[in-house]
C-alpha positions as CSV (number, residue, x, y, z in Angstrom):
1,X,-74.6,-38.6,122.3
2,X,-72.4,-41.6,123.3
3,X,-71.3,-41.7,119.3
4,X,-70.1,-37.9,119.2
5,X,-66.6,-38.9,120.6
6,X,-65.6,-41.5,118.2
7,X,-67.3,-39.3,115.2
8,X,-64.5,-36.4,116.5
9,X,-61.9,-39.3,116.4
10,X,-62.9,-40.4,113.0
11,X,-62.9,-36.7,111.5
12,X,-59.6,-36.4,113.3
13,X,-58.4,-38.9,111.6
14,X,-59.9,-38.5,108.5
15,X,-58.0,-35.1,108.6
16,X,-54.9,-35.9,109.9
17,X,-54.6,-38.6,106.4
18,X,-55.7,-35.7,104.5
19,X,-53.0,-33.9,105.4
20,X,-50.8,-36.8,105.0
21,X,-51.8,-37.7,101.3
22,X,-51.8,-33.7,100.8
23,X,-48.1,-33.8,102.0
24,X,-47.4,-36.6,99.2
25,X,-49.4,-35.2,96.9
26,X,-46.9,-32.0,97.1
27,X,-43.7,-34.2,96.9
28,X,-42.4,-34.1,93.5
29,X,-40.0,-36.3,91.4
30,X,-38.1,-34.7,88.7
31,X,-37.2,-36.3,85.6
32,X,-33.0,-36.1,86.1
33,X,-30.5,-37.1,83.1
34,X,-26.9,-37.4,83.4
35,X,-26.6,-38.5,80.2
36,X,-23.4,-40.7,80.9
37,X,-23.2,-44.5,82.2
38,X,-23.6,-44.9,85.7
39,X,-19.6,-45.2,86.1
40,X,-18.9,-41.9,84.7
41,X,-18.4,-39.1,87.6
42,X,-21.0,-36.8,86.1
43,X,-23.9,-40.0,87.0
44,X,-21.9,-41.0,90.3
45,X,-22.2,-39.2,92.3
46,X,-23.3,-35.5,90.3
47,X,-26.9,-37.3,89.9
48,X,-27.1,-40.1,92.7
49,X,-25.7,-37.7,95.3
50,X,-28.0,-34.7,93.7
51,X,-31.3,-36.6,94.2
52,X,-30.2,-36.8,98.0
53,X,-29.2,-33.5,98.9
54,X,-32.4,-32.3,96.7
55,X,-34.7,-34.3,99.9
56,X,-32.7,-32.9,102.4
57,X,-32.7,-29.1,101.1
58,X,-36.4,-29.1,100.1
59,X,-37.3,-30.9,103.5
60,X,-38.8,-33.6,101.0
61,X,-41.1,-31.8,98.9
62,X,-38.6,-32.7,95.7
63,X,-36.9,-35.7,94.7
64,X,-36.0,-36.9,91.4
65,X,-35.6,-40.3,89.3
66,X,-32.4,-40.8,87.5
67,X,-32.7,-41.7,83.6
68,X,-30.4,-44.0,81.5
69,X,-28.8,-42.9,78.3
70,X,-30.7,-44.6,76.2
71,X,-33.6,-41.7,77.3
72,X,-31.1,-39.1,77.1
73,X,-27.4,-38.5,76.4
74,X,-25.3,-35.8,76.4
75,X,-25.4,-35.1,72.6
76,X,-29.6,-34.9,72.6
77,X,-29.9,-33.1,75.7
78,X,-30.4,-29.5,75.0
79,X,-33.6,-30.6,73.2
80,X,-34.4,-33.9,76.0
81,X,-34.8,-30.9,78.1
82,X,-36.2,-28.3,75.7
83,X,-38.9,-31.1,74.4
84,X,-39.8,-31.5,78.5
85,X,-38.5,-34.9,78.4
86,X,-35.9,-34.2,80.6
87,X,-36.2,-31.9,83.3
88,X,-33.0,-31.5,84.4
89,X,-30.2,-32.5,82.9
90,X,-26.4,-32.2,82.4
91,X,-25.9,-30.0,79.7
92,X,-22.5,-29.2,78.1
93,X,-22.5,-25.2,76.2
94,X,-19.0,-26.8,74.4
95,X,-21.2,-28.5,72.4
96,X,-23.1,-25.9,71.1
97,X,-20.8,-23.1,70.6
98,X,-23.3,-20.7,68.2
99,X,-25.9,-20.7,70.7
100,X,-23.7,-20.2,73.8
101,X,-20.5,-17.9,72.7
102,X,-20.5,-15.9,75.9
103,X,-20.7,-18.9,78.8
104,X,-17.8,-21.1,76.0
105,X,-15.6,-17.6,75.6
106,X,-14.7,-18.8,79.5
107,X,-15.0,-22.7,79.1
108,X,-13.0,-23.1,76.1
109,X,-9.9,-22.0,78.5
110,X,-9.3,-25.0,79.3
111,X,-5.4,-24.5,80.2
112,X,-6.0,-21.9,83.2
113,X,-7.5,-24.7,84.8
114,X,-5.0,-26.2,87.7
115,X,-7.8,-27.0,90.2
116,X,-10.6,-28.3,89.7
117,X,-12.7,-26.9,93.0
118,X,-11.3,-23.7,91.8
119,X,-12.3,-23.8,88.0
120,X,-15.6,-25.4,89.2
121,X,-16.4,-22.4,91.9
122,X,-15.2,-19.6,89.6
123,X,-17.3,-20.6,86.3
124,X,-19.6,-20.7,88.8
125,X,-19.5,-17.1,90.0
126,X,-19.1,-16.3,86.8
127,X,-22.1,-17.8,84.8
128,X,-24.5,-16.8,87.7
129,X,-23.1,-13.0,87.5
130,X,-23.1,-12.8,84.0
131,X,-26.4,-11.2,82.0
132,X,-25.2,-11.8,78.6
133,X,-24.8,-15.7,79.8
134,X,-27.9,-15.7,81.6
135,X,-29.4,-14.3,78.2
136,X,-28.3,-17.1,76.1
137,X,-29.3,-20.0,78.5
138,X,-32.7,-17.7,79.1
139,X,-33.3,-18.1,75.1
140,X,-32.5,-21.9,75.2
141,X,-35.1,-22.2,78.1
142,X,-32.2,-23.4,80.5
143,X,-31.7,-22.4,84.2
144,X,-28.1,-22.2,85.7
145,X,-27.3,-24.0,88.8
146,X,-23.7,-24.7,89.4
147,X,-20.2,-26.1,87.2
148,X,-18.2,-29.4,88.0
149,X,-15.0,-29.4,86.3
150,X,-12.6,-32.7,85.5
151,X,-8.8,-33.1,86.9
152,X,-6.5,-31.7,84.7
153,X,-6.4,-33.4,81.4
154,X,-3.3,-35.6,80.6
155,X,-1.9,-37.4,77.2
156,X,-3.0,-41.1,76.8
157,X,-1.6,-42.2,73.9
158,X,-0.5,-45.5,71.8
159,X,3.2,-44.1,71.5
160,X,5.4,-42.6,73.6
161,X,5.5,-38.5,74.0
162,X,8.4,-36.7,76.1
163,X,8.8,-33.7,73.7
164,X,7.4,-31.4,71.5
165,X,9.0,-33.3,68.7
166,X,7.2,-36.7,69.7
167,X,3.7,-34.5,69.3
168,X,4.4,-33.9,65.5
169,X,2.5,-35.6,63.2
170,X,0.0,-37.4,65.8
171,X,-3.7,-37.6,65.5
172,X,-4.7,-36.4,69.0
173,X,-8.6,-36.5,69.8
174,X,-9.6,-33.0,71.6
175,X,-12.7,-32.2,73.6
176,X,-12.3,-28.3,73.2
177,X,-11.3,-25.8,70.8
178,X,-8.7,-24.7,73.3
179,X,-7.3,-28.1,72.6
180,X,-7.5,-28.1,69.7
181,X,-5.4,-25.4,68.9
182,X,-3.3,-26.7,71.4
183,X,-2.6,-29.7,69.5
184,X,-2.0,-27.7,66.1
185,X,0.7,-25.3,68.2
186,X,2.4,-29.0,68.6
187,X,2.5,-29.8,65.1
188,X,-0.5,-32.5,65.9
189,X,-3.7,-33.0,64.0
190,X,-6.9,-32.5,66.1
191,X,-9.9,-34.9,65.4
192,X,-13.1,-34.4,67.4
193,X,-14.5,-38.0,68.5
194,X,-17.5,-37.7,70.9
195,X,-15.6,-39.3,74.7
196,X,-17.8,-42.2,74.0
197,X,-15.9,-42.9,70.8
198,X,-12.3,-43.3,72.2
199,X,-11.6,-46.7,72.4
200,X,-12.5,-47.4,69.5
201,X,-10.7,-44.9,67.7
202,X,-7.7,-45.7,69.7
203,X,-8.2,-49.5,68.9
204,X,-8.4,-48.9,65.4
205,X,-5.5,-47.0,64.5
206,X,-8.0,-44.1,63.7
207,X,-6.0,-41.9,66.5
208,X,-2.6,-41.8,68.2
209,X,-3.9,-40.4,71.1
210,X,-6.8,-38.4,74.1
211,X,-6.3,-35.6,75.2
212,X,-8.7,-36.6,78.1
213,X,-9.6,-36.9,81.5
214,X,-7.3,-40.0,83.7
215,X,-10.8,-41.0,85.0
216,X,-11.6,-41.8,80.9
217,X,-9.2,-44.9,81.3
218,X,-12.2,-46.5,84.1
219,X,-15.4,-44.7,82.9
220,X,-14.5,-45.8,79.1
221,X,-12.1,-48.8,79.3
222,X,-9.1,-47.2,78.2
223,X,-6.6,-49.5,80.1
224,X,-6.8,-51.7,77.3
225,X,-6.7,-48.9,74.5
226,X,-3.3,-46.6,75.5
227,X,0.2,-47.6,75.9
228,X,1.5,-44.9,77.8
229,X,0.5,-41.5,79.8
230,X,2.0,-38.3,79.4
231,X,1.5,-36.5,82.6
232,X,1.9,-33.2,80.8
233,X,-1.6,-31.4,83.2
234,X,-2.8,-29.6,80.1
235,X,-5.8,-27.6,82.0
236,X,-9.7,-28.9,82.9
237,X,-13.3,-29.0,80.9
238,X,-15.0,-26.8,82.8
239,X,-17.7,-25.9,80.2
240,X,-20.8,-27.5,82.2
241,X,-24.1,-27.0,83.5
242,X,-23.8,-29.9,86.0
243,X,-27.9,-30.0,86.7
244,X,-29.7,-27.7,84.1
245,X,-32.9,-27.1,84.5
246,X,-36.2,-26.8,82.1
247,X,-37.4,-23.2,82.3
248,X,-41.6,-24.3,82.8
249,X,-40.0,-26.3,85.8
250,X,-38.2,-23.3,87.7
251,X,-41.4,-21.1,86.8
252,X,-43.3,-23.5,88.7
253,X,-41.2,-23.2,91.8
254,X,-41.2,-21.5,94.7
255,X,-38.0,-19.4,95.4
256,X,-37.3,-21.5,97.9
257,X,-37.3,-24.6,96.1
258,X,-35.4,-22.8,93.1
259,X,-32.8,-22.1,95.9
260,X,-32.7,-25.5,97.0
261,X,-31.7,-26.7,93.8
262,X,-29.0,-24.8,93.5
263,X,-27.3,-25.5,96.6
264,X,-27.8,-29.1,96.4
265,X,-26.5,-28.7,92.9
266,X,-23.8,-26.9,94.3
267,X,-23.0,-29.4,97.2
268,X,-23.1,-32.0,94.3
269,X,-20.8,-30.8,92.0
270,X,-18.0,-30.2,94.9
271,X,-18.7,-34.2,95.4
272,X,-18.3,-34.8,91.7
273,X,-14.5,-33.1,91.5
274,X,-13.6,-35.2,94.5
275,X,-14.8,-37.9,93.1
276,X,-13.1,-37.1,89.7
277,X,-10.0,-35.3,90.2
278,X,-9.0,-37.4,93.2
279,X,-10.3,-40.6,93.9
280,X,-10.5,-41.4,90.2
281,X,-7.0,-40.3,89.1
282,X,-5.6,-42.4,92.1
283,X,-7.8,-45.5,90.5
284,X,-6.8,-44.7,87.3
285,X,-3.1,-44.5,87.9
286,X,-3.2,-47.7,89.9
287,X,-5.4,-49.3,87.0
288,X,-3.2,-48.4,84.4
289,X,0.3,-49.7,86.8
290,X,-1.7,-53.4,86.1
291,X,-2.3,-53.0,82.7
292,X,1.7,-52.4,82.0
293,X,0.8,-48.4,80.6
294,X,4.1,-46.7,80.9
295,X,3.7,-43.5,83.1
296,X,5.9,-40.6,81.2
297,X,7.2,-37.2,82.5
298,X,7.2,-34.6,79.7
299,X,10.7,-32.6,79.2
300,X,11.0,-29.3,80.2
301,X,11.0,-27.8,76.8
302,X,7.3,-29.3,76.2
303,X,6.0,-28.0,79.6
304,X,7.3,-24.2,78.8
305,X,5.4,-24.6,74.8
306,X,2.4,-25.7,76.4
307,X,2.4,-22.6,79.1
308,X,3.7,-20.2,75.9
309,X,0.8,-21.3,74.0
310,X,-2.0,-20.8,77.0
311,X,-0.9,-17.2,77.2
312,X,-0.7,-16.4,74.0
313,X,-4.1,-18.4,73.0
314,X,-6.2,-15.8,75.2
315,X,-5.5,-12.7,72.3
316,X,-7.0,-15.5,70.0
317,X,-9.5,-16.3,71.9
318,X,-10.7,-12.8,72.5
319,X,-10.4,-12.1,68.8
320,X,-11.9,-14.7,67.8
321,X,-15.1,-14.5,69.8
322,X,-15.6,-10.9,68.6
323,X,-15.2,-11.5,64.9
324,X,-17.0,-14.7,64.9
325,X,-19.8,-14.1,67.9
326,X,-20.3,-10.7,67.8
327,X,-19.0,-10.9,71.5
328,X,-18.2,-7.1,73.1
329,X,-15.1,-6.7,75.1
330,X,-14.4,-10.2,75.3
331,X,-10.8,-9.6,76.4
332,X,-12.0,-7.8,79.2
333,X,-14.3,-10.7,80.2
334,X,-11.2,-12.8,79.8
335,X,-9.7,-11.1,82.5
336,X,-12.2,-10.8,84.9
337,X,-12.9,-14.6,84.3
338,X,-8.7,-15.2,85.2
339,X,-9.0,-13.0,88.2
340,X,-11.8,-15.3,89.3
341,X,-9.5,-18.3,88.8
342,X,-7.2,-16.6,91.3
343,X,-9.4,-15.8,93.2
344,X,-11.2,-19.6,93.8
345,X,-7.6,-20.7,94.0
346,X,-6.7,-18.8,96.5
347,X,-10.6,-19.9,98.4
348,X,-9.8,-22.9,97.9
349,X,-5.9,-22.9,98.9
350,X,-7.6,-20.9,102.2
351,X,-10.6,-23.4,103.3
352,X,-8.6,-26.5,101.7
353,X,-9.8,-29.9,99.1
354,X,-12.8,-30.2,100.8
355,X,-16.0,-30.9,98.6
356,X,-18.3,-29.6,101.8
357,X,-16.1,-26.5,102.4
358,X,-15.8,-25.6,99.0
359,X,-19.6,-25.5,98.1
360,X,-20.0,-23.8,101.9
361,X,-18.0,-21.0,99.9
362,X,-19.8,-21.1,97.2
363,X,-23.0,-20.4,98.5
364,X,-21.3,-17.7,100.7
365,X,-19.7,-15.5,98.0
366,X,-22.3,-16.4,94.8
367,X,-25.8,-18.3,95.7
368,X,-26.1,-16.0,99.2
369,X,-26.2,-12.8,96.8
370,X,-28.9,-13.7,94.5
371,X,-32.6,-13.2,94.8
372,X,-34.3,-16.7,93.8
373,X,-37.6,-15.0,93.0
374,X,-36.0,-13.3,89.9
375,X,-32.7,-15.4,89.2
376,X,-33.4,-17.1,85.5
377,X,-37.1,-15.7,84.8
């Protein structure tokens, strides 16, 4: 009889570790790739940021470990995550324009873009309200979650460009078929390099100039690549799935997990444009101010082309998704996709630059309306 207490204290604790290694047992690491260097914005802090909120909103029962390039890059990763090596990942639909013609009718227009919480927050609306999207990422075995965007892309080039004349003839790499065209409006030559590829390209004569992101000149080492910056704020890349996830994975989540994902993807994404958009371009312009890159102002006459062309380019673009894609009423998704521009401008114009009160209005107007134990199965 005098044992029977400390066998009760024993059990006790006996269960109170079971519980314990139960509770780690339940926690979860995903398998997370960026697919870009740990400078880039879309590692730091889209991912490093992501694993953190991803504790908090699942009150620890996920986490995730970050993976290097050399596991995954953003060229492999539609089948990194298809394969189950990744899963999840930042995928890019620009890059595969046959499989995703619904979700890149809206990314490819790149020039609506004139801020980046609002492009990020309306592709976001957009993509998670949109079945025929949803259909294309449901046969890929991807799940949606939310959309960074970049600042608005500038000029860095090897020569100087104030006018539409000073565009003919140059060799411009492009990240989008919106630029592209773009570029041939100008009397340019388009080349698609992968990002990674710039310097080099620019190094070697191969191109005149990027159409690009001001953050490239840090993430890529541009400063010692350009010669001068046309601030000429030709529109974002918007086309992203900032934390796409493997289809087996979501299925084996609870809908409140699922839901967590999103809103820490959400949360993370708003970080990622603040990181990008502001604190880079500031770091950027002050980098390139050491490095002697000439900071150009483009003339009035190239400003007005470059607006002509982005509403004129939306007929094309319309046109050409039907003819090519098979996409129905593509204008009409055109529209409702600028309406949600205005829209997320005037949001974000309303609760102000705010990375935390910008993904508060997501969740409010998109994530709040959508039931988690159906959304992507």
């Amino acid at each position: 009889m005098t044992h029977r207490p400390l066998f009760k204290t024993l059990a006790l604790v006996a269960a109170i570790g079971g519980l314990t290694l139960a509770t780690q047992a339940q926690a979860r690491d995903l398998r997370l790739a960026p697919g870009v260097p740990p400078a880039h914005p879309a590692h730091t802090p889209l991912y490093t940021e992501f694993v953190e909120l991803l504790a908090e909103e699942t009150e620890g029962r996920l986490g995730g470990q970050i993976m290097g390039t050399e596991i995954a890059n953003i060229g492999n990763m539609r089948n990194a995550i298809r394969s189950g090596l990744v899963e999840v990942g930042l995928f890019l639909p620009a890059y595969f324009p046959a499989d995703l013609p619904e979700i890149n009718l809206v990314g490819d227009m790149a020039l609506l873009g004139t801020n980046s919480y609002a492009m990020g927050a309306a592709m976001t609306e957009y993509i998670a309200t949109c079945e025929a999207c949803q259909e294309e990422l449901k046969q890929l075995g991807i799940i949606y979650t939310s959309t960074h965007s970049t600042d608005t892309y500038q000029l860095l080039s090897t020569q100087p460009v104030r006018t539409v004349e000073d565009l003919a003839g140059l060799r411009l790499r492009v990240g989008g078929p919106q630029y592209s065209r773009w570029a041939e409006a100008m009397s340019a030559t388009p080349a698609s390099i992968p990002v990674g590829e710039q310097f080099e390209a620019l190094s070697q004569g191969v191109i005149d100039g990027t159409v690009a992101s001001m953050g490239d000149i840090i993430s890529f080492r541009l400063e010692d690549a350009v010669d001068q910056i046309t601030l000429l704020d030709l529109g974002t890349f918007h086309s992203t799935n900032s934390h796409a996830v493997a289809l087996p994975v979501w299925q084996s989540l609870s809908p409140a997990d699922r839901e967590a994902i999103v809103r820490a993807s959400t949360e993370a994404s708003a970080l990622a444009i603040e990181r990008w958009a502001y604190e880079m371009t500031d770091e950027a312009l002050a980098l390139a101010d050491e490095h002697g890159i000439e900071i150009l102002e483009p003339s009035d006459e190239l400003v007005a082309a470059s607006r002509a062309f982005g509403e004129q380019d939306l007929e094309y673009a319309a046109r050409q998704a039907e003819e090519r894609y098979g996409v129905e009423d593509a204008r009409g998704k055109l529209d409702r996709f600028v309406a949600l521009v205005d829209k997320w401008n005037g949001i974000v114009e309303e609760v102000g630059e705010d990375p935390v009160a910008v993904a508060e209005a997501v969740n409010r107007e998109v994530w709040d309306q959508v039931d988690f134990t159906t959304y992507g199965i």
